[in-house]
N, CA, C and O atoms as CSV, one atom per row, in Angstrom:
chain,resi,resn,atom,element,x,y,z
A,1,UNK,N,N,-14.609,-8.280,-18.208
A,1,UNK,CA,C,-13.559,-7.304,-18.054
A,1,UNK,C,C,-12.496,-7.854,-17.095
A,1,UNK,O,O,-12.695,-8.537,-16.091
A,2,UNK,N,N,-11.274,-7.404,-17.620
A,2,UNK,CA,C,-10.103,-8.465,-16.994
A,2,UNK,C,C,-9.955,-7.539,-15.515
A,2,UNK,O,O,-9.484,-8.209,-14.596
A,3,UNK,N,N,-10.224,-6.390,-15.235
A,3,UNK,CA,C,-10.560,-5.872,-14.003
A,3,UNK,C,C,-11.411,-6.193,-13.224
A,3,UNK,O,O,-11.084,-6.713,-12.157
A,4,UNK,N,N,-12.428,-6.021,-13.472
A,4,UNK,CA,C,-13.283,-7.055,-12.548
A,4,UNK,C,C,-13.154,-7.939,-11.912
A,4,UNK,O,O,-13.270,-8.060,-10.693
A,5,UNK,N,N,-12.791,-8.945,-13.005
A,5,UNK,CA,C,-12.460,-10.182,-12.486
A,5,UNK,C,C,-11.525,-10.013,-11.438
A,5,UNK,O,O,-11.776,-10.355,-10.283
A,6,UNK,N,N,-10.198,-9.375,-11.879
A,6,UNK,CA,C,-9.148,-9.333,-10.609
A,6,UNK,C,C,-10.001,-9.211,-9.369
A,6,UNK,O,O,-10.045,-10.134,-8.557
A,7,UNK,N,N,-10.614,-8.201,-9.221
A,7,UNK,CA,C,-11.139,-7.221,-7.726
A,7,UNK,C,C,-12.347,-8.233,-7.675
A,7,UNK,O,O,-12.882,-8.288,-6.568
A,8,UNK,N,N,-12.774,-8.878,-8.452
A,8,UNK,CA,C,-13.373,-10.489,-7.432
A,8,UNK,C,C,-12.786,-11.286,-6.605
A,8,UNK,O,O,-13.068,-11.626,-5.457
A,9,UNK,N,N,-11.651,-11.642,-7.541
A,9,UNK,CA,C,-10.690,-12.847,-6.608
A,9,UNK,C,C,-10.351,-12.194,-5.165
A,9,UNK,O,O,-10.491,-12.861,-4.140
A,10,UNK,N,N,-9.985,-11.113,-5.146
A,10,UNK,CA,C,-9.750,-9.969,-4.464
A,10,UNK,C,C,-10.494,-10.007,-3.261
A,10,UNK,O,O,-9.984,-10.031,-2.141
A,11,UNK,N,N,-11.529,-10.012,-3.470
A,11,UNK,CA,C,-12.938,-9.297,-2.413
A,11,UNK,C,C,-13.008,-10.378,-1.578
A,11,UNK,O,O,-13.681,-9.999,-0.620
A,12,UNK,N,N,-12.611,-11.765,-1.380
A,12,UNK,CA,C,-12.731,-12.694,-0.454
A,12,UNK,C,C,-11.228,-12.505,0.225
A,12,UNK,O,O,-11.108,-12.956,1.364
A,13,UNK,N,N,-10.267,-11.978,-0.283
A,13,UNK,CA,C,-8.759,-12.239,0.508
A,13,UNK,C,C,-9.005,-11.242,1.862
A,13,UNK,O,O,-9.527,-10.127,1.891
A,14,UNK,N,N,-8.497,-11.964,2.856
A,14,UNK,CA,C,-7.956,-11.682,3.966
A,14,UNK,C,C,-7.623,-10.131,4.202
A,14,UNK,O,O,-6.825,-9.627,3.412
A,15,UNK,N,N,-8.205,-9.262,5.299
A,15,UNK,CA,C,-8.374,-7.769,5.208
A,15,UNK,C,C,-7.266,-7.714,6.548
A,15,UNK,O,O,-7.276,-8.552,7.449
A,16,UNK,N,N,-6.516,-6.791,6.492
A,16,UNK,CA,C,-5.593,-6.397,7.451
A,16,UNK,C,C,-7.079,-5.487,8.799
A,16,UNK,O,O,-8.308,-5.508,8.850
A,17,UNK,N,N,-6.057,-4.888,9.557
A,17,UNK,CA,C,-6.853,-4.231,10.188
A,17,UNK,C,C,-6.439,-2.693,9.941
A,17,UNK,O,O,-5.745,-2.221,9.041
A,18,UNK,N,N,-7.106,-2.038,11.059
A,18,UNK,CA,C,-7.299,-0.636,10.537
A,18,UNK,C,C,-6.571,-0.103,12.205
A,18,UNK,O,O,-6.791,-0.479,13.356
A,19,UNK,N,N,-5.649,0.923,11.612
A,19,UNK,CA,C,-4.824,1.347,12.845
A,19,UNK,C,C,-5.085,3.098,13.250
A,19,UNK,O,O,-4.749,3.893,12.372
A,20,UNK,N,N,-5.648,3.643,14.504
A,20,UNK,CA,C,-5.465,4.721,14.704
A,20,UNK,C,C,-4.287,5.097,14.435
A,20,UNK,O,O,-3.322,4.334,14.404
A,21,UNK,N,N,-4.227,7.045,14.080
A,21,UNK,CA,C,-3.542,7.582,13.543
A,21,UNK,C,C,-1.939,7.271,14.630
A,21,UNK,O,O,-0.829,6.886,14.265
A,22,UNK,N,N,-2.501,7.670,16.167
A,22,UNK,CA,C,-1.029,7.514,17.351
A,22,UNK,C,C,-0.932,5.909,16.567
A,22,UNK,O,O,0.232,5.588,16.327
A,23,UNK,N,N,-1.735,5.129,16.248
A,23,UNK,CA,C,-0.854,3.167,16.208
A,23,UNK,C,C,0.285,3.187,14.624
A,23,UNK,O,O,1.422,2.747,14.457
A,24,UNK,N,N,-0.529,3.801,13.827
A,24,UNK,CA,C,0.020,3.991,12.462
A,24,UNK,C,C,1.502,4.627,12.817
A,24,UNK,O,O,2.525,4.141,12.335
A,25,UNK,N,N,1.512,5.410,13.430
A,25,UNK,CA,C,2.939,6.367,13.612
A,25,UNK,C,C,4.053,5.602,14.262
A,25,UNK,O,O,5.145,5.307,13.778
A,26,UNK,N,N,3.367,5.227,15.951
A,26,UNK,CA,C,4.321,4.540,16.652
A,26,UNK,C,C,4.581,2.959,15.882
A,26,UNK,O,O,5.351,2.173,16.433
A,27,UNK,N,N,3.989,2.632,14.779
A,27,UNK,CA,C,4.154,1.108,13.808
A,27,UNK,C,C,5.424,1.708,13.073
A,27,UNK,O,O,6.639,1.570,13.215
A,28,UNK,N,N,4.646,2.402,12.266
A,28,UNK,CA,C,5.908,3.202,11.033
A,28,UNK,C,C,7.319,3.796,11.531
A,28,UNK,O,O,8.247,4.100,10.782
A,29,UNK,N,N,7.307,3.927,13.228
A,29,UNK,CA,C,8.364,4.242,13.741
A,29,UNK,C,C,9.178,3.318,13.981
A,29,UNK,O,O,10.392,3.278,13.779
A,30,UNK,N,N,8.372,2.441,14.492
A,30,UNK,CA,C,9.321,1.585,14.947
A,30,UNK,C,C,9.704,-0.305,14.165
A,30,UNK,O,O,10.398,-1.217,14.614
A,31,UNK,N,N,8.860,-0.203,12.873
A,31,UNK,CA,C,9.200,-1.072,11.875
A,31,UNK,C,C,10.484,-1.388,11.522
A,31,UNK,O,O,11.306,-0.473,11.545
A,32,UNK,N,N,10.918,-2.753,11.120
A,32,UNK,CA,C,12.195,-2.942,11.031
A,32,UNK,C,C,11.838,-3.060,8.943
A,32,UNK,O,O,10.997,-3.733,8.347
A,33,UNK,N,N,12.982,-2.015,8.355
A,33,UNK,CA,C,12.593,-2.049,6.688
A,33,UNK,C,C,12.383,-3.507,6.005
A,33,UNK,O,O,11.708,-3.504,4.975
A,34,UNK,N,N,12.855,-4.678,6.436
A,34,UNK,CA,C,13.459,-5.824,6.111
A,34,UNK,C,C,11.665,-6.565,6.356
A,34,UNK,O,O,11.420,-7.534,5.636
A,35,UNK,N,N,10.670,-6.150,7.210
A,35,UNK,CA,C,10.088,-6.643,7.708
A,35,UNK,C,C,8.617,-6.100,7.339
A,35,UNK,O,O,7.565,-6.685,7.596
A,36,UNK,N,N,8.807,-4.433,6.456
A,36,UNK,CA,C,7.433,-3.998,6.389
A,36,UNK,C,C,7.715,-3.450,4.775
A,36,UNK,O,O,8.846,-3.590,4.311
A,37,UNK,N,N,6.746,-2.888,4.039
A,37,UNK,CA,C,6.415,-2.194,3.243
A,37,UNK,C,C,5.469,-1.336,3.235
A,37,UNK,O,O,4.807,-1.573,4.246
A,38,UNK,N,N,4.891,-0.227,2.519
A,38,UNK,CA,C,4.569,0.798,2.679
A,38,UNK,C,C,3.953,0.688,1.170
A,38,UNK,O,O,4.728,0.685,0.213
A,39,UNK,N,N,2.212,0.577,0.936
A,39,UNK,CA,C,1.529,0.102,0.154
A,39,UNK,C,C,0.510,1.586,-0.102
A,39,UNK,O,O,-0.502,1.774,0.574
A,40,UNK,N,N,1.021,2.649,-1.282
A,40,UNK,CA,C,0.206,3.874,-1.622
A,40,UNK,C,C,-1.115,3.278,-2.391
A,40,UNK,O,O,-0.927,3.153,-3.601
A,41,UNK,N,N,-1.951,3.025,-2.094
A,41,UNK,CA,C,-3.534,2.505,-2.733
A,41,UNK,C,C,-3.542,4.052,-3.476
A,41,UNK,O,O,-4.223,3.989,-4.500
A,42,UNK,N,N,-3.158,4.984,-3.322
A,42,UNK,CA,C,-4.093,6.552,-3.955
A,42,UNK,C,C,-3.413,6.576,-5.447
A,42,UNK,O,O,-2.517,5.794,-5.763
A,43,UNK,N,N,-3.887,7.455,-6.221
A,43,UNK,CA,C,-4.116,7.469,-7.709
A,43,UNK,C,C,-2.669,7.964,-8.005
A,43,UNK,O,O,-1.935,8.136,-7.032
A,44,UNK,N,N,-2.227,8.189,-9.155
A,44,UNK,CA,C,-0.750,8.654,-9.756
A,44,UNK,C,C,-0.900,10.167,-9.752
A,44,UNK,O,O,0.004,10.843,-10.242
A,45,UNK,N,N,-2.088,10.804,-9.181
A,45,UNK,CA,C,-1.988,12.260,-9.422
A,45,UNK,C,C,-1.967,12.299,-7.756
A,45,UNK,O,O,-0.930,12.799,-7.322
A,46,UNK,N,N,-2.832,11.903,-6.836
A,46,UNK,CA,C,-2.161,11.742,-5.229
A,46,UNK,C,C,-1.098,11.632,-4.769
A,46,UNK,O,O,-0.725,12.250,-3.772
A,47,UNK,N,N,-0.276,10.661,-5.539
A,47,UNK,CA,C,0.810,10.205,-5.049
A,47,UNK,C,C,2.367,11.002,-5.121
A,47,UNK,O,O,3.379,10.957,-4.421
A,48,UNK,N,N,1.860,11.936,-6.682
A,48,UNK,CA,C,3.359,12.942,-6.967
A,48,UNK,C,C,3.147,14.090,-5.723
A,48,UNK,O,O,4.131,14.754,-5.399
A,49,UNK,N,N,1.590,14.355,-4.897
A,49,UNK,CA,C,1.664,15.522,-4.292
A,49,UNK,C,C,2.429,15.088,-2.753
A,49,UNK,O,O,3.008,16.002,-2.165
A,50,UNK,N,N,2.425,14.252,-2.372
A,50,UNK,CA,C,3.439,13.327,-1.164
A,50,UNK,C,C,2.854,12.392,-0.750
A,50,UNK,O,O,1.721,12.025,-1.062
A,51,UNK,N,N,4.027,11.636,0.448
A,51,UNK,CA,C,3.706,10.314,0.689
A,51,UNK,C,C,4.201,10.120,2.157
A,51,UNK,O,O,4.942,10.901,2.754
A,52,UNK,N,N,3.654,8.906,2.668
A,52,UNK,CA,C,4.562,8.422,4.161
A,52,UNK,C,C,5.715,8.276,3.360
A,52,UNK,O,O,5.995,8.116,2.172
A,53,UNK,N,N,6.470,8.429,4.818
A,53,UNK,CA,C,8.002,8.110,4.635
A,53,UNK,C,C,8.695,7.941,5.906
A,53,UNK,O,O,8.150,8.450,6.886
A,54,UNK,N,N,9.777,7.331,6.070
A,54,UNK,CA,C,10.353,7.130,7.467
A,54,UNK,C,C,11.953,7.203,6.693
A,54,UNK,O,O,12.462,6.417,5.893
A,55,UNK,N,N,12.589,8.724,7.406
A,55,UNK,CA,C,13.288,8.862,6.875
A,55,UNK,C,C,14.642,8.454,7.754
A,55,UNK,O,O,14.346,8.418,8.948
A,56,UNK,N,N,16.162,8.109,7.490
A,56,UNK,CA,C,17.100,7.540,7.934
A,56,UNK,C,C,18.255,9.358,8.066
A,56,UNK,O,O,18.118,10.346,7.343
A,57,UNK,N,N,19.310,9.164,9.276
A,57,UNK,CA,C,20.095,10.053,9.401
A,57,UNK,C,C,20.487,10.359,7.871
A,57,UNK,O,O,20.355,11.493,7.411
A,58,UNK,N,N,20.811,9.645,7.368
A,58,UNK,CA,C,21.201,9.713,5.585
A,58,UNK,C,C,19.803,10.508,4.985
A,58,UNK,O,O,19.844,10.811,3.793
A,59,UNK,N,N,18.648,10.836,5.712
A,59,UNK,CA,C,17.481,11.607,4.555
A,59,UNK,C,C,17.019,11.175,3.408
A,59,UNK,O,O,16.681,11.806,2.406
A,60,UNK,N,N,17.036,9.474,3.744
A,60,UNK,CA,C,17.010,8.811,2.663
A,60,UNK,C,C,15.810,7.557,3.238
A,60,UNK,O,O,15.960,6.959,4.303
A,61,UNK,N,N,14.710,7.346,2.352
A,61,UNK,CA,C,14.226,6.527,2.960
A,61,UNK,C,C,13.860,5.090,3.648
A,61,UNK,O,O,13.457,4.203,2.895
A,62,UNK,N,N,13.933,4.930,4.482
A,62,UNK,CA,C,14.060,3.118,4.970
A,62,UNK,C,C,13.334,2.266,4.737
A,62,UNK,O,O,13.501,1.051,4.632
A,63,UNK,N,N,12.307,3.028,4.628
A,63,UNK,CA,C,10.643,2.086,4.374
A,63,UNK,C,C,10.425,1.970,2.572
A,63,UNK,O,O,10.150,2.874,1.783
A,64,UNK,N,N,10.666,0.499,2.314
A,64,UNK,CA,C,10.307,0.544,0.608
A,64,UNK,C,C,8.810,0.679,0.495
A,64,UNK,O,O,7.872,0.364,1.227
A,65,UNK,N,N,8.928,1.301,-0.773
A,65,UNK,CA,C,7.123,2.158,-0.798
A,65,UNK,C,C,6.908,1.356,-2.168
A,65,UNK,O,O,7.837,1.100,-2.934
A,66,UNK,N,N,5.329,0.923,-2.426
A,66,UNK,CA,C,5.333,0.262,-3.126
A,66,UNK,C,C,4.448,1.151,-3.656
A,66,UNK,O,O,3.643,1.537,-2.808
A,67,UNK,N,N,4.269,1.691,-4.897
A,67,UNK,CA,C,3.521,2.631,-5.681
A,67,UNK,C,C,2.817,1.895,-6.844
A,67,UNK,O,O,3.646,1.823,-7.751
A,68,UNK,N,N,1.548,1.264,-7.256
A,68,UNK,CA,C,1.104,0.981,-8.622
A,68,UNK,C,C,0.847,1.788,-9.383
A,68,UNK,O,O,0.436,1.440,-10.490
A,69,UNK,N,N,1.008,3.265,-9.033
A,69,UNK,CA,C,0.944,4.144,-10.565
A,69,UNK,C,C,-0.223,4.009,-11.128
A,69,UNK,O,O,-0.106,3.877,-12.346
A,70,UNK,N,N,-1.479,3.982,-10.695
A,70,UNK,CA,C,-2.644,3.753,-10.882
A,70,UNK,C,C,-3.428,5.061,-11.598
A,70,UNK,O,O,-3.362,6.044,-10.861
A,71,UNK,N,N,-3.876,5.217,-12.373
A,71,UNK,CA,C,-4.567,5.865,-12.638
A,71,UNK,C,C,-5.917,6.266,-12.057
A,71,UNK,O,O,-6.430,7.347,-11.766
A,72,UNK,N,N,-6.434,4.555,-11.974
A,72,UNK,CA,C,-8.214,4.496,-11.427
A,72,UNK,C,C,-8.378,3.493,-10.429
A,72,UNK,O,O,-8.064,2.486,-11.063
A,73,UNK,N,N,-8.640,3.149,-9.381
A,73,UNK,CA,C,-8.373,2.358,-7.992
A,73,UNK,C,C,-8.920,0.930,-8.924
A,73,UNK,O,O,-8.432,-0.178,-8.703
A,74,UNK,N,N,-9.752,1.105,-9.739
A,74,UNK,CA,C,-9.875,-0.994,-10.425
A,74,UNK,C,C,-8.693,-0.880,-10.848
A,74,UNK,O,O,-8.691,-1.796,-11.671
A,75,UNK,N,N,-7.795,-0.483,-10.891
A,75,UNK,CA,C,-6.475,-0.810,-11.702
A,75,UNK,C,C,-5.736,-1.712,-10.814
A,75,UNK,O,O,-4.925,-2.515,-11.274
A,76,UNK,N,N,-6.093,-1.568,-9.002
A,76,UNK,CA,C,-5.106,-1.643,-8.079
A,76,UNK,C,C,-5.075,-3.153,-8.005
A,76,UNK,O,O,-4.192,-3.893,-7.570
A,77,UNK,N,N,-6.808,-3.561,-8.785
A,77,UNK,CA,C,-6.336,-5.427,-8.505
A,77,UNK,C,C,-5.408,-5.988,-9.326
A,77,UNK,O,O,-4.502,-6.552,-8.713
A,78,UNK,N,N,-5.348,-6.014,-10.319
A,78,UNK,CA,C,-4.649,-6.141,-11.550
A,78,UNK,C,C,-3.180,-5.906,-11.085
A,78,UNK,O,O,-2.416,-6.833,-11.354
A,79,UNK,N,N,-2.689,-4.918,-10.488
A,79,UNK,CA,C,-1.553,-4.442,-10.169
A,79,UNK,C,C,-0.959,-5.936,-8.994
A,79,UNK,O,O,0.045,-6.647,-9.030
A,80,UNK,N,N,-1.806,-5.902,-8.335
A,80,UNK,CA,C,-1.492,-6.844,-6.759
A,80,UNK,C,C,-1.560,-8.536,-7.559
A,80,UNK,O,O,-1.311,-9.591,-6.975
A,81,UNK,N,N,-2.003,-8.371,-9.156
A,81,UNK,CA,C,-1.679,-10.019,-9.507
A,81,UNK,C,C,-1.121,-10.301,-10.149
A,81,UNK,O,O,-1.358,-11.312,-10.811
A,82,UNK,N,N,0.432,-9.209,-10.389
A,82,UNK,CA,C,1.448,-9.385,-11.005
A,82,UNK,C,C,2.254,-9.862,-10.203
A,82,UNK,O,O,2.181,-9.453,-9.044
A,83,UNK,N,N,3.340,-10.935,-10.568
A,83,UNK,CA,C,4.371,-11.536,-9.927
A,83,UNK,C,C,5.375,-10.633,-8.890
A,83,UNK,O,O,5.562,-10.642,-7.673
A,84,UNK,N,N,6.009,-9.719,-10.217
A,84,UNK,CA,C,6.654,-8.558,-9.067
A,84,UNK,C,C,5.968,-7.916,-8.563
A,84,UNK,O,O,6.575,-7.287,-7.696
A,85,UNK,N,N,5.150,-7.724,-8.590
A,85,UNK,CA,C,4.424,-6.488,-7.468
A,85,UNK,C,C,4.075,-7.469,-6.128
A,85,UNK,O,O,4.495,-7.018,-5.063
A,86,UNK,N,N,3.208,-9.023,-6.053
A,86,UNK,CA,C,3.476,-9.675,-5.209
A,86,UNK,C,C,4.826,-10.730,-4.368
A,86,UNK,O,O,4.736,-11.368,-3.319
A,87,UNK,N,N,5.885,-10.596,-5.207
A,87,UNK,CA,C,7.197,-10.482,-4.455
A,87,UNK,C,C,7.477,-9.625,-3.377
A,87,UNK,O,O,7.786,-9.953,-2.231
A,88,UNK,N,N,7.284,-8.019,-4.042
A,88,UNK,CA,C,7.708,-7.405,-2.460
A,88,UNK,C,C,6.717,-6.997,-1.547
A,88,UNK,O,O,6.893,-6.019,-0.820
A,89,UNK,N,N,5.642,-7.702,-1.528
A,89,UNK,CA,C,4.798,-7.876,-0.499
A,89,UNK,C,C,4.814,-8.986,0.452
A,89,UNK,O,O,4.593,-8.768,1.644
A,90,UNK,N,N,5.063,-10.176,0.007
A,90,UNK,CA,C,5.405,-11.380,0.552
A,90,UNK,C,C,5.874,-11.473,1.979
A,90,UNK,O,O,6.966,-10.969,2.241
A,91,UNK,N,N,5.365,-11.905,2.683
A,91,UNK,CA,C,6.202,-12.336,3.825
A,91,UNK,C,C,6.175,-10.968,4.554
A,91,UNK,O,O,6.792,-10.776,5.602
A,92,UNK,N,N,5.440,-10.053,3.948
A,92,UNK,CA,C,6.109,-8.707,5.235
A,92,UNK,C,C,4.684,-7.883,5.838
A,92,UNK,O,O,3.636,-8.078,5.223
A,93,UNK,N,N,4.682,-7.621,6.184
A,93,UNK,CA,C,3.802,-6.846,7.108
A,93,UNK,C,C,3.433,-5.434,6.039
A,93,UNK,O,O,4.356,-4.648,5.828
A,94,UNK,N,N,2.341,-5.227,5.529
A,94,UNK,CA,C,1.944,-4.213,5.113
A,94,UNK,C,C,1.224,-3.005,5.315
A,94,UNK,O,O,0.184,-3.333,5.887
A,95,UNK,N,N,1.245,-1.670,5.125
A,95,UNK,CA,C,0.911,-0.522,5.649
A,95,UNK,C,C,0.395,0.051,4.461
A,95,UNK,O,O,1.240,0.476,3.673
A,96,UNK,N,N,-0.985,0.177,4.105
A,96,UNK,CA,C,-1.730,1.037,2.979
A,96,UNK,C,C,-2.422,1.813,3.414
A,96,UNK,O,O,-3.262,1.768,4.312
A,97,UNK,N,N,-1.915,2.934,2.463
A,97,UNK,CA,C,-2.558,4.044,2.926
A,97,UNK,C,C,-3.392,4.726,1.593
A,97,UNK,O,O,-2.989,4.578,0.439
A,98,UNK,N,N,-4.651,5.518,1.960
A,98,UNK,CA,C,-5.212,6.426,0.791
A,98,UNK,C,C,-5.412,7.792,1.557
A,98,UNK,O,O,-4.941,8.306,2.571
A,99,UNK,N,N,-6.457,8.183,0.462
A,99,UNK,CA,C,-7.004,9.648,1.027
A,99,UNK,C,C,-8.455,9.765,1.949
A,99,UNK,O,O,-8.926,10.711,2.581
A,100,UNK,N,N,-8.992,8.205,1.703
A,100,UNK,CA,C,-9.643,8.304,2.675
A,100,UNK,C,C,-11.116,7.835,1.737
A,100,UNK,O,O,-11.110,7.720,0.511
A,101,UNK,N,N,-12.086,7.651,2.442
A,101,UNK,CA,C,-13.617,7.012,1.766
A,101,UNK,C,C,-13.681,5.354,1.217
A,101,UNK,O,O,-13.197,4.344,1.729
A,102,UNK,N,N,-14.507,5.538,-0.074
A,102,UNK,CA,C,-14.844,4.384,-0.769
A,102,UNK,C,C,-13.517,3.393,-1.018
A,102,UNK,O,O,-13.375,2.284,-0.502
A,103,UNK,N,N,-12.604,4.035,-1.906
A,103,UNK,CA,C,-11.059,3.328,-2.399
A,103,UNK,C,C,-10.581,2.640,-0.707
A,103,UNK,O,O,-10.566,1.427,-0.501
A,104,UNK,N,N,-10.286,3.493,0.174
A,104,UNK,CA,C,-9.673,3.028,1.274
A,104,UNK,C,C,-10.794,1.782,1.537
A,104,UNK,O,O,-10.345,0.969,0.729
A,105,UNK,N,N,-11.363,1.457,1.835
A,105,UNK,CA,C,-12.288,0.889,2.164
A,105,UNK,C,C,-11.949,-0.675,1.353
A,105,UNK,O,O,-11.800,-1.865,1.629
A,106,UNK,N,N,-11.948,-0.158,0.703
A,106,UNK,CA,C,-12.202,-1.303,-0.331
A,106,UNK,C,C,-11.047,-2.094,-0.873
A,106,UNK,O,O,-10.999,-3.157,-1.492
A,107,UNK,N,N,-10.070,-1.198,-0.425
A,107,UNK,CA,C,-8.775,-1.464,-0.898
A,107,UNK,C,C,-8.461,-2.678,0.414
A,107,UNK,O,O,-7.379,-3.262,0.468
C-alpha cells in the first residue's frame, strides 16, 4: 500500500519538539511569516470547524497555514511527499497542530 510505505519513510525523520501551551502562543506571537508555517495535521472535517491564526491590523492572516485536506491521518504521509506541499515547508520553522492523542503523536 502506497500509504504505508510513505508513513515508513516517515517514521525515522527527525521529530520537532513539543511546546507548552504559554511557549506555543508566545512562538506564534512573535514569529516572523517569512520564517514559519502553520502545519493543520487534523482531518478536513476538524479543520472547516477552526484553526490557529495570527491575525494582522488588516484581519487578515500572517501566518501561511498549510492544510492537506485529509480525510484519514495515513493520508498525511503521502501529502508531506509531494513536491509542493514540501516547498512551503522548506527552510522554515514549523508549527503542527491536532486535536490531540494517537494522530498528534505520530504526526
Amino acid at each position: 500500500d502506497e500509504r504505508l510505505a510513505a508513513a515508513q519513510r516517515l517514521a525515522g525523520a527527525e521529530r520537532g519538539r513539543h511546546l507548552s501551551p504559554q511557549a506555543w502562543h508566545e512562538f506564534l506571537g512573535s514569529a516572523r511569516p517569512e520564517d514559519v508555517v502553520l502545519f493543520d495535521v487534523r482531518n478536513r472535517y476538524e479543520t472547516r470547524i477552526g484553526r490557529f491564526a495570527r491575525r494582522g491590523q488588516a484581519a487578515q492572516d500572517e501566518l501561511e497555514l498549510v492544510d492537506p485536506e485529509t480525510r484519514l491521518f495515513s493520508e498525511t504521509p503521502g501529502f508531506l511527499e509531494r513536491p509542493d506541499a514540501l516547498e512551503r515547508l522548506q527552510g522554515r520553522k514549523v508549527l503542527m497542530y491536532c486535536t490531540g492523542g494517537v494522530r498528534c503523536e505520530r504526526a
